[in-house]
Wavefront OBJ file of the C-alpha trace (Angstrom):
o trace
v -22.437 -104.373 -51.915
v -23.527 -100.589 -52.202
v -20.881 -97.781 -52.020
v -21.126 -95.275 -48.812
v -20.942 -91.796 -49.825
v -19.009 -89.532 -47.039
v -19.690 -85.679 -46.785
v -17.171 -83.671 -47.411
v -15.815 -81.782 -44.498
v -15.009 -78.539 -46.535
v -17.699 -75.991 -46.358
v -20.075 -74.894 -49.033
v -18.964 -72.149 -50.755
v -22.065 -71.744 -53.060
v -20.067 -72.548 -56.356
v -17.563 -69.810 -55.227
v -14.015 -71.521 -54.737
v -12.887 -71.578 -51.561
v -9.668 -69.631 -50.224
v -7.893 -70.218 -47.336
v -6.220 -67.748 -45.725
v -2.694 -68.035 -44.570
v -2.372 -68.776 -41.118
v -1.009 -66.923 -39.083
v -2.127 -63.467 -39.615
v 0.371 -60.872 -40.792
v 0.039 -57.447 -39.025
v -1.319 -56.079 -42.277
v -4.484 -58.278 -42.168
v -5.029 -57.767 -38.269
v -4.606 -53.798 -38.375
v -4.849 -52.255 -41.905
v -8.432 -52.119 -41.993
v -8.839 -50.016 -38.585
v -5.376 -48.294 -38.117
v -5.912 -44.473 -38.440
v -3.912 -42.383 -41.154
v -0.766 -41.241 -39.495
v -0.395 -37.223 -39.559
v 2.631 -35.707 -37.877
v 2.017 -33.647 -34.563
v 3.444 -30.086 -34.123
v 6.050 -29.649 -31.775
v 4.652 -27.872 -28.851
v 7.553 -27.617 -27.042
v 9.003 -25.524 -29.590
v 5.907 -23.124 -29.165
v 5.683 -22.792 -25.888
v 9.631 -22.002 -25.896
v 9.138 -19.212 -28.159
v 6.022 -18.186 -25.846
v 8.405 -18.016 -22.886
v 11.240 -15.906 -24.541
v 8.604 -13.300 -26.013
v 6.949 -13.030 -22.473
v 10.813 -12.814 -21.243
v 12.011 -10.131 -23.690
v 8.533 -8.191 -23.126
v 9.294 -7.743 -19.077
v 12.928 -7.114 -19.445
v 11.933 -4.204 -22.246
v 9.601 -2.964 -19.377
v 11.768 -2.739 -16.338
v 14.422 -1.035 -18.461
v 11.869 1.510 -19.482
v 10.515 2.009 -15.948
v 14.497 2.056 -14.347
v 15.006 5.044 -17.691
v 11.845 6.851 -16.440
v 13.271 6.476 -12.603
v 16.415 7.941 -13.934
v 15.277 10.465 -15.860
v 12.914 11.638 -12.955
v 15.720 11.906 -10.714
v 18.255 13.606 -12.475
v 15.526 16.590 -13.258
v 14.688 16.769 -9.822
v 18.355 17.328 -9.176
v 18.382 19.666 -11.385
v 15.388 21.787 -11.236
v 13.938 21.221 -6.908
v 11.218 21.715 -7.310
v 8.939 23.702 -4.393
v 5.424 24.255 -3.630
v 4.021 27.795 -4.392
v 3.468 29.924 -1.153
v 0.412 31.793 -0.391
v -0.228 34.525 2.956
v -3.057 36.511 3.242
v -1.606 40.626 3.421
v -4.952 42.512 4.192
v -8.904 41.661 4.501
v -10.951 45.022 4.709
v -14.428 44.850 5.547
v -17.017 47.526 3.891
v -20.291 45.094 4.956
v -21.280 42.357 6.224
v -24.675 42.224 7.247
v -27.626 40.028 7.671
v -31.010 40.618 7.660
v -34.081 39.769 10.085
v -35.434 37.543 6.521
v -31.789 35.901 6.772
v -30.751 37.970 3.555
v -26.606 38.371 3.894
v -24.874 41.001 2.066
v -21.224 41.145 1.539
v -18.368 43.611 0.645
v -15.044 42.483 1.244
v -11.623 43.596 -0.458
v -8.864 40.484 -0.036
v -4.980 41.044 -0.658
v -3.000 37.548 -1.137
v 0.669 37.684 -1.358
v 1.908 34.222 -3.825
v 5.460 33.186 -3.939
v 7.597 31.697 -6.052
v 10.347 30.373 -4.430
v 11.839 28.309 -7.693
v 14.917 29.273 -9.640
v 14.085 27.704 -12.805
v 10.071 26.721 -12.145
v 7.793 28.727 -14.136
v 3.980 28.275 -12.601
v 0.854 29.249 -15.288
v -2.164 29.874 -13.028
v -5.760 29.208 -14.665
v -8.317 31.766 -12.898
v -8.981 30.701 -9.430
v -12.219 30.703 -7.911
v -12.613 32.150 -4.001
v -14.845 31.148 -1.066
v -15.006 32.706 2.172
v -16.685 31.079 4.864
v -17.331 31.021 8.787
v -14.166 28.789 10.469
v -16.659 26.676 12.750
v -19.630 26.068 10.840
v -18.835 26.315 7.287
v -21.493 28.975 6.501
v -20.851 30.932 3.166
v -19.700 34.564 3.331
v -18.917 35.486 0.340
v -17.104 34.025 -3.040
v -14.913 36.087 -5.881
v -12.710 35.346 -8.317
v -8.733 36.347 -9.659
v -7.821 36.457 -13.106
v -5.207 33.821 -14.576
v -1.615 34.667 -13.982
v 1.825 33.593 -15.022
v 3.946 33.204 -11.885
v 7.397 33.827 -12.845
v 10.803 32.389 -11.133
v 11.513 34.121 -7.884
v 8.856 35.730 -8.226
v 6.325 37.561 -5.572
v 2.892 38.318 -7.069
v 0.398 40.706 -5.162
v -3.111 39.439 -5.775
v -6.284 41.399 -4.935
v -9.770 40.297 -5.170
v -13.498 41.269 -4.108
v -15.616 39.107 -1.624
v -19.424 39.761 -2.192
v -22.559 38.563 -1.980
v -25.639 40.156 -2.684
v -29.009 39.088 -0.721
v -28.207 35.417 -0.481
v -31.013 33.427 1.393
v -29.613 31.088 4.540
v -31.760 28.750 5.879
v -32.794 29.619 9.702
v -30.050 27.014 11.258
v -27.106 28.662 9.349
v -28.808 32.475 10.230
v -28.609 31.781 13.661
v -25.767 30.471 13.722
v -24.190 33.703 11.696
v -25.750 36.008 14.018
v -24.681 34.813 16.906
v -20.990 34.601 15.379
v -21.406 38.439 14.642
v -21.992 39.119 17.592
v -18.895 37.919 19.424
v -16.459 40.185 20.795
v -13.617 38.113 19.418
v -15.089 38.673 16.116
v -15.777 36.226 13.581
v -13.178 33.341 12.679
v -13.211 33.514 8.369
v -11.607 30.688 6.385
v -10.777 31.381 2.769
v -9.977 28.789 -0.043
v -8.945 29.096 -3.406
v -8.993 26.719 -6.010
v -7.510 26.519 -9.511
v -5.329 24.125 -12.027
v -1.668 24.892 -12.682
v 1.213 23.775 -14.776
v 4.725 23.852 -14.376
v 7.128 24.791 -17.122
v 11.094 23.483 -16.552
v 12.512 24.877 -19.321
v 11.341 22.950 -22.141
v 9.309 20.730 -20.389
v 6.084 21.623 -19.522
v 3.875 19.553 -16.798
v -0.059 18.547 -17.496
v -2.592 20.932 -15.517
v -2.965 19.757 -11.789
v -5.448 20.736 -9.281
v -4.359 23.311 -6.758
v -5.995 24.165 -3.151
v -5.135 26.904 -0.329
v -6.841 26.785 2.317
v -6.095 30.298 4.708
v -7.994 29.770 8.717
v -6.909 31.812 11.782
v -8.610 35.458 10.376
v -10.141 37.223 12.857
v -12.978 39.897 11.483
v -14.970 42.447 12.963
v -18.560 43.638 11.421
v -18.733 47.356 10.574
v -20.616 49.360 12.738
v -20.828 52.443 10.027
v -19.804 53.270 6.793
v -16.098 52.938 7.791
v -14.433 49.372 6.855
v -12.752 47.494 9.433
v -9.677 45.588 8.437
v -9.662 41.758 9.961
v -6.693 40.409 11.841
v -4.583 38.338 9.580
v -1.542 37.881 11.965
v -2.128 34.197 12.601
v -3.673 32.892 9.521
v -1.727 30.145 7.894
v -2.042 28.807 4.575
v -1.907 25.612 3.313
v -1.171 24.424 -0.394
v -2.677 21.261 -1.334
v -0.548 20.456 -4.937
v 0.362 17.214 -6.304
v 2.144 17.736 -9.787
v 4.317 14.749 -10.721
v 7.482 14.820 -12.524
v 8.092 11.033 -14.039
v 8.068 9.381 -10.964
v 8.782 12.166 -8.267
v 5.826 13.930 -6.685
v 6.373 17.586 -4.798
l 1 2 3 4 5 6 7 8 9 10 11 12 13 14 15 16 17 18 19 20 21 22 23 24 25 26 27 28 29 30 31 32 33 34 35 36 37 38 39 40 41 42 43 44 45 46 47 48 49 50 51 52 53 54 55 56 57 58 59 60 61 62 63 64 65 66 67 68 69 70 71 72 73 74 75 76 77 78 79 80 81 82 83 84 85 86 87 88 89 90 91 92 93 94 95 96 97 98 99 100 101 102 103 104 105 106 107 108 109 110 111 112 113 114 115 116 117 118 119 120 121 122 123 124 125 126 127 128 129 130 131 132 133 134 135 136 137 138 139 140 141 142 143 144 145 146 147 148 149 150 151 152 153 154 155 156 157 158 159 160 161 162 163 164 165 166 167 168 169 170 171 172 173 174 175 176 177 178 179 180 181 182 183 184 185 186 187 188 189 190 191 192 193 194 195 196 197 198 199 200 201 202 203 204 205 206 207 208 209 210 211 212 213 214 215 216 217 218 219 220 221 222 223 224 225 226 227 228 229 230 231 232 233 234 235 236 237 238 239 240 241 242 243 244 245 246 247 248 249 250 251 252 253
């Protein structure tokens, strides 16, 4: 009787010995091969705390400096009020004003402007100021001149004289007939003046940046020479207004 051989039910291991592995599985065998490294996380509530208290501090800094500024603004205006410049027109004298059948004007006027000060402790530095004289209703150029820079000086009344010309200037045929016919009127012809310059204010030791400045004069009445003698407009009803916006911190007069 011949012996049976049986396989044997442990696998081939190719002359290797076999191990087997401890059952169950420990964490450590499961995960160690795939867990990642472990690397601590910043605190981000921490930085967005500190965020918050700079944006905090950086508002409440600003709204103290603006309510300072406010302060400031209104304890000078206390102290100083500050007014607007006045400006009349005193005398408008007429030596020519004439145009041409080409539509060539020529003019020779003499303008007096009276300027007030009406400020007790507001100094007003004048740059030179540029004139214009035109027609009320249509806008037409008369004339143009120019006054010299001036210091206007607390309660102070300043007597400013300057000459209106123009010399052969060309209008177009609308604007000619248009001029003629206003020369013609009996009323005379309704002039508007403006004058335009920068200013600053001084306030003691405070001195304001330049500002623009605009007077605009309407309500002149003027008669064309017939001769060599001038005529002298009306300048009864004219009325000027000042267009000035200088700003003091926050205040604007």
């Amino acid at each position: 009787m011949t012996d049976r051989v049986f396989p044997s039910t442990k696998p081939a291991t190719n002359g290797a010995a076999a191990t087997n592995p401890s059952f169950p599985a420990t964490k450590a065998q499961l995960y160690g091969a795939t867990r990642p490294t472990y690397r601590p996380q910043p605190n981000r509530k921490r930085s967005r705390g500190c965020c918050c208290a700079c944006v905090l501090w950086t508002t409440a800094v600003i709204v103290i400096l603006i309510v300072l500024a406010v302060i400031a603004g209104a304890i000078i205006y206390v102290l100083y009020r500050p007014q607007r410049p006045s400006f009349d027109v005193s005398g408008l004298n007429i030596s020519s004003l004439n145009l041409t059948s080409a539509s060539h004007l020529t003019t020779n006027i003499n303008l007096n402007i009276t300027a007030r000060n009406p400020n007790k402790k507001l100094v007003y530095t004048y740059n030179p100021i540029t004139i214009s004289v035109t027609t009320e209703r249509d806008d037409i150029v008369v004339g143009s001149g120019s006054i010299p820079s001036f210091v206007h000086g607390t309660k102070n009344t300043t007597f400013l004289r300057a000459a209106i010309t123009s010399s052969g200037v060309q209008l177009d045929d609308v604007s000619a007939g248009k001029l003629k016919a206003d020369l013609k009127s009996k009323n005379g012809v309704a002039l508007k003046l403006e004058l335009e310059t920068k200013v600053k204010v001084k306030m003691g030791g405070l001195k304001t940046p330049k500002a623009r400045i605009r007077v605009t004069c309407q309500g002149i009445k003027a008669t064309v020479p017939s001769g060599k003698k001038a005529t002298t407009a009306s300048v009864s009803n004219a009325n000027c207004k000042v267009d000035l916006r200088i700003k003091i911190w926050k205040w604007t007069f």
